[in-house]
TORKOL-4160 file (C-alpha; in steps of 0.2 Angstrom, whole numbers, padded with zeros to 4 digits, m for minus):
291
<pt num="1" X="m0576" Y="m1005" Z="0128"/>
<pt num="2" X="m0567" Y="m1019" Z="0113"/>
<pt num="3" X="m0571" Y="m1016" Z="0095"/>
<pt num="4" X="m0583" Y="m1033" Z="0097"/>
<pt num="5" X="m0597" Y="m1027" Z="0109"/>
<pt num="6" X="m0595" Y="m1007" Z="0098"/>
<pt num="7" X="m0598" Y="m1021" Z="0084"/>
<pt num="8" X="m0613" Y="m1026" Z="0093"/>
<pt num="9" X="m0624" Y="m1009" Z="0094"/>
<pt num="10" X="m0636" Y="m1006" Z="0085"/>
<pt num="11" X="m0632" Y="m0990" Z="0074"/>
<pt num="12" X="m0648" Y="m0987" Z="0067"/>
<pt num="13" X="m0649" Y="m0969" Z="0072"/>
<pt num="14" X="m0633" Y="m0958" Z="0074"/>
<pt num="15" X="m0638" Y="m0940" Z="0078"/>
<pt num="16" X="m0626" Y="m0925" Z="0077"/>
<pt num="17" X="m0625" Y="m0914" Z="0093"/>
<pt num="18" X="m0619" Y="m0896" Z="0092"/>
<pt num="19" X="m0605" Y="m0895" Z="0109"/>
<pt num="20" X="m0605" Y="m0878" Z="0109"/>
<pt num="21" X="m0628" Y="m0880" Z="0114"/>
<pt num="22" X="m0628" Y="m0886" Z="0132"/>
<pt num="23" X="m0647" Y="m0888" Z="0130"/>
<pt num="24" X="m0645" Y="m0901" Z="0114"/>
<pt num="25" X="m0632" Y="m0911" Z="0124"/>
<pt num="26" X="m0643" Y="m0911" Z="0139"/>
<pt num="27" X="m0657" Y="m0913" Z="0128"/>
<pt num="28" X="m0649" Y="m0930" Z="0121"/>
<pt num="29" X="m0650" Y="m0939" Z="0136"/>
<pt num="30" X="m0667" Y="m0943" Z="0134"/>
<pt num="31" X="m0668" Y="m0947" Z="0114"/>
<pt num="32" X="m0671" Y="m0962" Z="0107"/>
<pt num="33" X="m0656" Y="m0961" Z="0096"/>
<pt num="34" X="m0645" Y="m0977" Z="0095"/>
<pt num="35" X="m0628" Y="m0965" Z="0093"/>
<pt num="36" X="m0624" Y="m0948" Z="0099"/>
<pt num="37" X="m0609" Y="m0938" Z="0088"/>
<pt num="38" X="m0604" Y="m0923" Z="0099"/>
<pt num="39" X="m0599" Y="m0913" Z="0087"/>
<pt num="40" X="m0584" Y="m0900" Z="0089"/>
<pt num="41" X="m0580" Y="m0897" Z="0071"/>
<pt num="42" X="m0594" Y="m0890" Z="0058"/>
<pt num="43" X="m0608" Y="m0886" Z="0071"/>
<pt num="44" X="m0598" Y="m0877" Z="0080"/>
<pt num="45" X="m0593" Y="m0859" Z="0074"/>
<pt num="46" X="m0576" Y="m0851" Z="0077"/>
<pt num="47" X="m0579" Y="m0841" Z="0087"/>
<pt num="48" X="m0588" Y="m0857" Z="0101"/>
<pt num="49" X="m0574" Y="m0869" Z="0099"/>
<pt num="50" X="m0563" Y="m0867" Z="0115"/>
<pt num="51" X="m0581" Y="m0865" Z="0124"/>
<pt num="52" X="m0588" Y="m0880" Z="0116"/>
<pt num="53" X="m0572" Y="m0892" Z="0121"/>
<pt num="54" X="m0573" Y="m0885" Z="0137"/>
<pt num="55" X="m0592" Y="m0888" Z="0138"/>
<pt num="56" X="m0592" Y="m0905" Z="0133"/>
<pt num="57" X="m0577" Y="m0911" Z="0141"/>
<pt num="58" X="m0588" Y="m0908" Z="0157"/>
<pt num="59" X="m0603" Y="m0914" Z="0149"/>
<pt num="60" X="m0595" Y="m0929" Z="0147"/>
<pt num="61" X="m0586" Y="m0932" Z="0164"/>
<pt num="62" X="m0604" Y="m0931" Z="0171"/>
<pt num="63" X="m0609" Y="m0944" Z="0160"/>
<pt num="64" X="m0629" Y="m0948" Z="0160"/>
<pt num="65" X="m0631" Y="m0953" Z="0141"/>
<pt num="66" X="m0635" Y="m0972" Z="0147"/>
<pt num="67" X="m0632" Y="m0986" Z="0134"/>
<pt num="68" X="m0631" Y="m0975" Z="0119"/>
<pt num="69" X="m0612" Y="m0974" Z="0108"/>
<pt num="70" X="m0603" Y="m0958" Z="0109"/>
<pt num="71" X="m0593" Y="m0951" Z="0098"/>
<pt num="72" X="m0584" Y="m0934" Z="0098"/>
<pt num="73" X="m0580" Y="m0927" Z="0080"/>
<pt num="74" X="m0563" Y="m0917" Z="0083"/>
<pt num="75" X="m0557" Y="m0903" Z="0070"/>
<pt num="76" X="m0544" Y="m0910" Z="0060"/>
<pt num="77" X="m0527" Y="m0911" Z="0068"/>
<pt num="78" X="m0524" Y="m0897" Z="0054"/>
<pt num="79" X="m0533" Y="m0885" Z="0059"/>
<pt num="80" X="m0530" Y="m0872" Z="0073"/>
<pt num="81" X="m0541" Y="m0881" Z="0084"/>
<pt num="82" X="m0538" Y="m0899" Z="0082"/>
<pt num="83" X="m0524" Y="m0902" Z="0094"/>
<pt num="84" X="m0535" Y="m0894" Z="0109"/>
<pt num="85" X="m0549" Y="m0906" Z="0103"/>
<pt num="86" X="m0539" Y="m0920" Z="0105"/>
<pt num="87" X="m0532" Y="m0916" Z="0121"/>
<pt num="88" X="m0546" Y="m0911" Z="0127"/>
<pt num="89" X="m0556" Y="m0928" Z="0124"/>
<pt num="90" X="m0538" Y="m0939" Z="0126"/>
<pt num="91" X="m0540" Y="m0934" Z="0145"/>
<pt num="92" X="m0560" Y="m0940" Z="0147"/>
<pt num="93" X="m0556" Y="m0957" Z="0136"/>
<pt num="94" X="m0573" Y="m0955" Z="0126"/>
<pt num="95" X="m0580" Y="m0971" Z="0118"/>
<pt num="96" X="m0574" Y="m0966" Z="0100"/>
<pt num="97" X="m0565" Y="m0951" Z="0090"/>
<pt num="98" X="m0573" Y="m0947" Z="0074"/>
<pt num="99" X="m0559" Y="m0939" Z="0064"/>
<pt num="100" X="m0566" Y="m0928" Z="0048"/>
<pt num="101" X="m0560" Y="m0926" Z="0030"/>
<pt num="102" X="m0548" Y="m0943" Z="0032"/>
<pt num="103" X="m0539" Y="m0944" Z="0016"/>
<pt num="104" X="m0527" Y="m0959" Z="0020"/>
<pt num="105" X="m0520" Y="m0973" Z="0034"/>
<pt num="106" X="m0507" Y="m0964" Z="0039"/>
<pt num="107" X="m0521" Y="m0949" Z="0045"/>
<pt num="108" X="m0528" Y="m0962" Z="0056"/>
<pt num="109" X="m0513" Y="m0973" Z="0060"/>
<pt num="110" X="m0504" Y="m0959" Z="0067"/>
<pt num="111" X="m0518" Y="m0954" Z="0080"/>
<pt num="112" X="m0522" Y="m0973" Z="0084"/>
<pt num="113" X="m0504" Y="m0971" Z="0089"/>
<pt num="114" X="m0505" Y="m0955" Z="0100"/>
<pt num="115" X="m0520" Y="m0965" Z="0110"/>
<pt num="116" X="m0513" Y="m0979" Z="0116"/>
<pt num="117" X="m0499" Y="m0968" Z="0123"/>
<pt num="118" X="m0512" Y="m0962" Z="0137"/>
<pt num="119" X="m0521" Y="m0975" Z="0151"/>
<pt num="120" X="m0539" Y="m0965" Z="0146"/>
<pt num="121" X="m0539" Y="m0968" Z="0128"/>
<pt num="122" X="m0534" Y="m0986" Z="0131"/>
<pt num="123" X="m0550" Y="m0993" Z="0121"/>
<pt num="124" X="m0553" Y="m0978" Z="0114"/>
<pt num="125" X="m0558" Y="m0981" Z="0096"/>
<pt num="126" X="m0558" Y="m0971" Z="0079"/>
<pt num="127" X="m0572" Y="m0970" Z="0066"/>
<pt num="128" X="m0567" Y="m0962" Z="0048"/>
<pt num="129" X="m0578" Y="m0948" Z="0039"/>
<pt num="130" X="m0578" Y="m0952" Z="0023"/>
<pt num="131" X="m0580" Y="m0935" Z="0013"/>
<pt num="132" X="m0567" Y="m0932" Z="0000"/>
<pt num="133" X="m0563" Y="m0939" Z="m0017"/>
<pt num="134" X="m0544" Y="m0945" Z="m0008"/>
<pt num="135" X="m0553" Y="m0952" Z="0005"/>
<pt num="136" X="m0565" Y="m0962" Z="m0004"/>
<pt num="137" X="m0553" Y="m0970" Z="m0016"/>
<pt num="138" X="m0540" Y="m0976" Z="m0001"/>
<pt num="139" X="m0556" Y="m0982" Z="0009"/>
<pt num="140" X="m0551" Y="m0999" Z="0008"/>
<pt num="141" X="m0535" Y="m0997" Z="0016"/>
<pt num="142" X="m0542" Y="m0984" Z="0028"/>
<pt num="143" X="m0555" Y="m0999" Z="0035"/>
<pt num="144" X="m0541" Y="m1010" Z="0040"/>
<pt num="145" X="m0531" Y="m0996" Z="0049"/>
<pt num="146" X="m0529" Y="m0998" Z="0068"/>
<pt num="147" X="m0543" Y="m0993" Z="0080"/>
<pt num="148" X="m0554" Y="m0992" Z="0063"/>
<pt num="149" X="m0571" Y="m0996" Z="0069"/>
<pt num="150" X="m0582" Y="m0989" Z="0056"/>
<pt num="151" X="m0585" Y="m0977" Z="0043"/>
<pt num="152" X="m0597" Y="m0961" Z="0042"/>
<pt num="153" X="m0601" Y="m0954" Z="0026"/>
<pt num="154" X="m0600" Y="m0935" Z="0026"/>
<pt num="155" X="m0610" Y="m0932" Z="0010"/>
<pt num="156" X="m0612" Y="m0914" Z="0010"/>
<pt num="157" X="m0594" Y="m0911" Z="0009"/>
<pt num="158" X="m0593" Y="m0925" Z="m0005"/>
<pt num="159" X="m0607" Y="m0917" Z="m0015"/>
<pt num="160" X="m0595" Y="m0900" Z="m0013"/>
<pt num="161" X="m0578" Y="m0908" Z="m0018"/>
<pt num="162" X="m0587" Y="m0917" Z="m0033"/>
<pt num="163" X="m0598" Y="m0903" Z="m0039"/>
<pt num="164" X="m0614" Y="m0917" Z="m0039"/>
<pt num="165" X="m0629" Y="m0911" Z="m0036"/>
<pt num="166" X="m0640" Y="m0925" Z="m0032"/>
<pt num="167" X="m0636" Y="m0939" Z="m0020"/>
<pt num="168" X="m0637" Y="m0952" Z="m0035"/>
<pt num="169" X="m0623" Y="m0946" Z="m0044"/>
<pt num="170" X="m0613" Y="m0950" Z="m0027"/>
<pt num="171" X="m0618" Y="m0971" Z="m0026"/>
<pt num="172" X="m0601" Y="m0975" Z="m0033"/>
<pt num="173" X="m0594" Y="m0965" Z="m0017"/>
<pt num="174" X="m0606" Y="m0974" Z="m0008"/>
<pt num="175" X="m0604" Y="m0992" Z="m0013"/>
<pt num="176" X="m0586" Y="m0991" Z="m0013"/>
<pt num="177" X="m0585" Y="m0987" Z="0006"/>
<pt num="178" X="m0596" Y="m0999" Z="0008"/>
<pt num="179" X="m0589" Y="m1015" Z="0003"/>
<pt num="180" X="m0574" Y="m1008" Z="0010"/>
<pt num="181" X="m0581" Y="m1009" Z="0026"/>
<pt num="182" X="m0589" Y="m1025" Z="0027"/>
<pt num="183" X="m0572" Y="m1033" Z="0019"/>
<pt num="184" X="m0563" Y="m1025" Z="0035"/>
<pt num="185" X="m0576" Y="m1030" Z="0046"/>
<pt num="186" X="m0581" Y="m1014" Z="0053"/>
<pt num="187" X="m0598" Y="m1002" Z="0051"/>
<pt num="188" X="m0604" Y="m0989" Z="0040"/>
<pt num="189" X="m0618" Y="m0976" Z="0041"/>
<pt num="190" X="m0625" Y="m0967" Z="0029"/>
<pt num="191" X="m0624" Y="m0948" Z="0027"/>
<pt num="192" X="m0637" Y="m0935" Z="0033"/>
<pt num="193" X="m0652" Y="m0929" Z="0026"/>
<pt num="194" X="m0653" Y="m0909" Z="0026"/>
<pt num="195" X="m0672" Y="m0909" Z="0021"/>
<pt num="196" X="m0675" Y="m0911" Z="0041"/>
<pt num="197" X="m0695" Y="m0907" Z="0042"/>
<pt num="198" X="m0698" Y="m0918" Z="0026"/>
<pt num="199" X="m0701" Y="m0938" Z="0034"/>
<pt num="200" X="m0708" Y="m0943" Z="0018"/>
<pt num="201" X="m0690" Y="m0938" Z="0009"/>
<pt num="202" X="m0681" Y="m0946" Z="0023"/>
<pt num="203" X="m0690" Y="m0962" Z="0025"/>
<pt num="204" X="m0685" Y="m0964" Z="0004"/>
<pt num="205" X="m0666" Y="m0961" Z="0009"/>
<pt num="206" X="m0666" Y="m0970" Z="0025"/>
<pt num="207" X="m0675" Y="m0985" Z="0013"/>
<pt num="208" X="m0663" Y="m0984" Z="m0002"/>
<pt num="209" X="m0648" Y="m0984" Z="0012"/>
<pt num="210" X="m0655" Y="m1000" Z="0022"/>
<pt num="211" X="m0657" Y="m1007" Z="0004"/>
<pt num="212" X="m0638" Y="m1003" Z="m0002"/>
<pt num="213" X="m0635" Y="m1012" Z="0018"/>
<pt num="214" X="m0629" Y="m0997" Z="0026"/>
<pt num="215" X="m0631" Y="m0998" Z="0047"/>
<pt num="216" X="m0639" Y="m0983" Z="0050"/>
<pt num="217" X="m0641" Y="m0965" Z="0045"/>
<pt num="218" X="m0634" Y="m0950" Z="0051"/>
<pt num="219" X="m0647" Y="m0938" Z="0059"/>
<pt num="220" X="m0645" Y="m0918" Z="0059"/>
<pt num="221" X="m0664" Y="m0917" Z="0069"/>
<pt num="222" X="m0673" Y="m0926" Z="0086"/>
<pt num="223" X="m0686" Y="m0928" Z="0073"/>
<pt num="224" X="m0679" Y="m0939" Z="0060"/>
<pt num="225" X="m0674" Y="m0954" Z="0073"/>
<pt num="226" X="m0692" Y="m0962" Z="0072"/>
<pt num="227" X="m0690" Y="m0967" Z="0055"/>
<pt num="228" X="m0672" Y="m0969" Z="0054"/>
<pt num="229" X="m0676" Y="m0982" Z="0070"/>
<pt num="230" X="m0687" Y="m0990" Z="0059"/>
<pt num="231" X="m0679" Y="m0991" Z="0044"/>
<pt num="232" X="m0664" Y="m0999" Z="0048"/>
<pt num="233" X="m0672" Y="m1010" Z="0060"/>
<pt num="234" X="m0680" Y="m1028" Z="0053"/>
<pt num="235" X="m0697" Y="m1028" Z="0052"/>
<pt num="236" X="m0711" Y="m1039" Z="0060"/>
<pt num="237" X="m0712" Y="m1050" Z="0042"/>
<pt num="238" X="m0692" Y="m1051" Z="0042"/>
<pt num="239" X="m0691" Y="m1059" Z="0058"/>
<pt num="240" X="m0705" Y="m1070" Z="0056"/>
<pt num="241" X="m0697" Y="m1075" Z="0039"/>
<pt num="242" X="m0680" Y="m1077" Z="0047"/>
<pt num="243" X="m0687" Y="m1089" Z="0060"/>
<pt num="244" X="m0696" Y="m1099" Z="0048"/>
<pt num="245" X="m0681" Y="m1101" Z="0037"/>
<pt num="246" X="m0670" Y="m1106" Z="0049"/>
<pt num="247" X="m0684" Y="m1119" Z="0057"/>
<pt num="248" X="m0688" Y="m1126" Z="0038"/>
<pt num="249" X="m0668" Y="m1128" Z="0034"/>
<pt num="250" X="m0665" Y="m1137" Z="0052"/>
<pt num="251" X="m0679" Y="m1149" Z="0046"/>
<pt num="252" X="m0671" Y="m1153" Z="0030"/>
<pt num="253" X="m0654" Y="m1156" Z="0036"/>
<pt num="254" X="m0659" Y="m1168" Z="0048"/>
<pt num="255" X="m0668" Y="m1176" Z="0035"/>
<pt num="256" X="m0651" Y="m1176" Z="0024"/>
<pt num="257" X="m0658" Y="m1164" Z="0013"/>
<pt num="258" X="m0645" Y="m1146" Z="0009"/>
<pt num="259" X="m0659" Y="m1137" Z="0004"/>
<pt num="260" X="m0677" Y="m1130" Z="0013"/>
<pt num="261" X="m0689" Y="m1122" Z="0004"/>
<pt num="262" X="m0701" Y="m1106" Z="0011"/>
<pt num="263" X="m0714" Y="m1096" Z="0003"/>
<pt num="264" X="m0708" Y="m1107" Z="m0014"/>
<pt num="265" X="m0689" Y="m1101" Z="m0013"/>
<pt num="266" X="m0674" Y="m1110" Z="m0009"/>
<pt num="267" X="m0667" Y="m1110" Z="0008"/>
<pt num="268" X="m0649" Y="m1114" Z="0009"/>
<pt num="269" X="m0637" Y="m1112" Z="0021"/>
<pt num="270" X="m0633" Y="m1094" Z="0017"/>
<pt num="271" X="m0650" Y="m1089" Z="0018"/>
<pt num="272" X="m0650" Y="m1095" Z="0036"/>
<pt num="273" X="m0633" Y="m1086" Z="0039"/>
<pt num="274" X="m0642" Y="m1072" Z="0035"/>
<pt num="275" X="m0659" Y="m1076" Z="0044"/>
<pt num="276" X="m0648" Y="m1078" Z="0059"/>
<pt num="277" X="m0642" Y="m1062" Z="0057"/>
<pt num="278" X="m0658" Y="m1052" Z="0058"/>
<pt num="279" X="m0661" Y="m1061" Z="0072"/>
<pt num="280" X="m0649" Y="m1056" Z="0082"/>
<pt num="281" X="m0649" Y="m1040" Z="0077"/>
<pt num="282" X="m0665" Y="m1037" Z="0082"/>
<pt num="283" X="m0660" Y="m1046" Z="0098"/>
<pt num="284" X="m0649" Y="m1032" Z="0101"/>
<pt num="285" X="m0659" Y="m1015" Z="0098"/>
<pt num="286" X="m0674" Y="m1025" Z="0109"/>
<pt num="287" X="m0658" Y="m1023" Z="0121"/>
<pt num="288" X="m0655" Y="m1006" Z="0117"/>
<pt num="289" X="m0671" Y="m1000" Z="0120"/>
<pt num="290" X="m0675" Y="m1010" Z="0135"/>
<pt num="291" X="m0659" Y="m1002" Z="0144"/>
């Protein structure tokens, strides 16, 4: 799979799956999730990581999980488990590895480089979780490394190395990945909400991300995907808005006119890049629901 058609996906929903719980990664066959992260690092206790890897490595050789993006979130490669991980998931080629607590280029540059010596990561990509005070200030340069296809913020362990307390005092972090992201061209998705049995909490966050123009939201629980779904997926009135704009500019141009207006606002050509936009990515997650 090329980073264009990963580009392409819908990441509205990206749920966390424990490997060492068979059940959860049988289980996630049927959810309605947009992404699944296998997770081999902080789900997973001590004591379950050899049996996790193991686990998922089979899971994943079966396949089943249908048209939803798969990552697997290795331990660090300085841990006493990461090398295992890596080899472990180098041998089954998985759609992406999502490396944790990455503080710099050279962290992802060095494993881009150690994938595309092996036939079955050949299009293997990486994704970033941004989750510590280095890592967030050498985002920029961590978007553009090779393989990078997007970001994930891991904003429990950023609230821990700031000593925050609320998610507000973390929008700078926040931001700053952000428009590193959409200057490199890649994705990013928005941390988790621990708070898993309150929607009405959830539906504010997943609001507020969507607003800031994150992708998606990172999911700890089955039942936050609902409203993370629809959250981060244009609504009724955005679509029929975008297809108006985009109707009422391509009548002024062919009049000679630059400008269109709807509902009393200026349409320009912008705007209808951006109409176009919602367009198709509502395109695609009707394509990602229909497979």
């Amino acid at each position: 799979m090329d980073t264009l058609e990963i580009r392409a996906r819908p990441y509205r929903s990206v749920l966390y799956i424990p490997a060492s719980k068979d059940r959860a990664i049988e289980k996630a066959k049927g959810l309605a999730a947009d992404a699944i992260i296998f997770d081999l690092e902080d789900a997973v206790a001590v004591e379950e990581k050899a049996h996790a890897r193991d686990l998922l490595t089979a899971r994943l050789t079966e396949g089943g999980f249908g048209n939803r993006a798969l990552m697997v979130r290795i331990n660090g490669l300085d841990t006493p488990w990461g090398e295992d991980d890596l080899s472990a998931v180098m041998a089954i080629g998985p759609q992406a590895i999502l490396l944790p607590k990455v503080g710099s280029v050279t962290e992802v540059a060095a494993l881009a480089a150690r994938l595309h010596g092996a036939a079955a990561t050949r299009n293997t990509q990486i994704w970033a979780m941004m989750e510590t005070p280095m890592g967030i200030l050498n985002a920029a340069e961590i978007a553009r490394a090779p393989r990078m296809t997007g970001f994930v913020m891991g904003t429990n362990d950023l609230a821990k190395e700031l000593g925050c307390r609320t998610r507000g005092a973390m929008h700078m972090a926040l931001q700053h990945c952000l428009l590193a992201a959409r200057a490199a061209g890649i994705l990013c998705i928005d941390g988790v909400y621990n708070a898993f049995r309150d929607e009405e909490g959830l539906a504010v966050e997943c609001a507020e991300g969507r607003d800031f123009g994150f992708d998606g939201k990172t999911l700890i629980h089955p039942s936050q995907i609902a409203i993370a779904n629809t959250a981060f997926a244009p609504s009724q009135a955005e679509i029929d808005l975008a297809r108006r704009q985009i109707a009422a500019f391509e009548a002024a141009t062919a009049q000679g006119q630059a400008v269109a207006v709807v509902d009393g606002q200026i349409v320009e050509n912008l705007h209808v890049d951006t109409a176009r936009a919602t367009l198709a990515k509502a395109d695609a997650i009707a394509r990602q629901e229909a497979a």
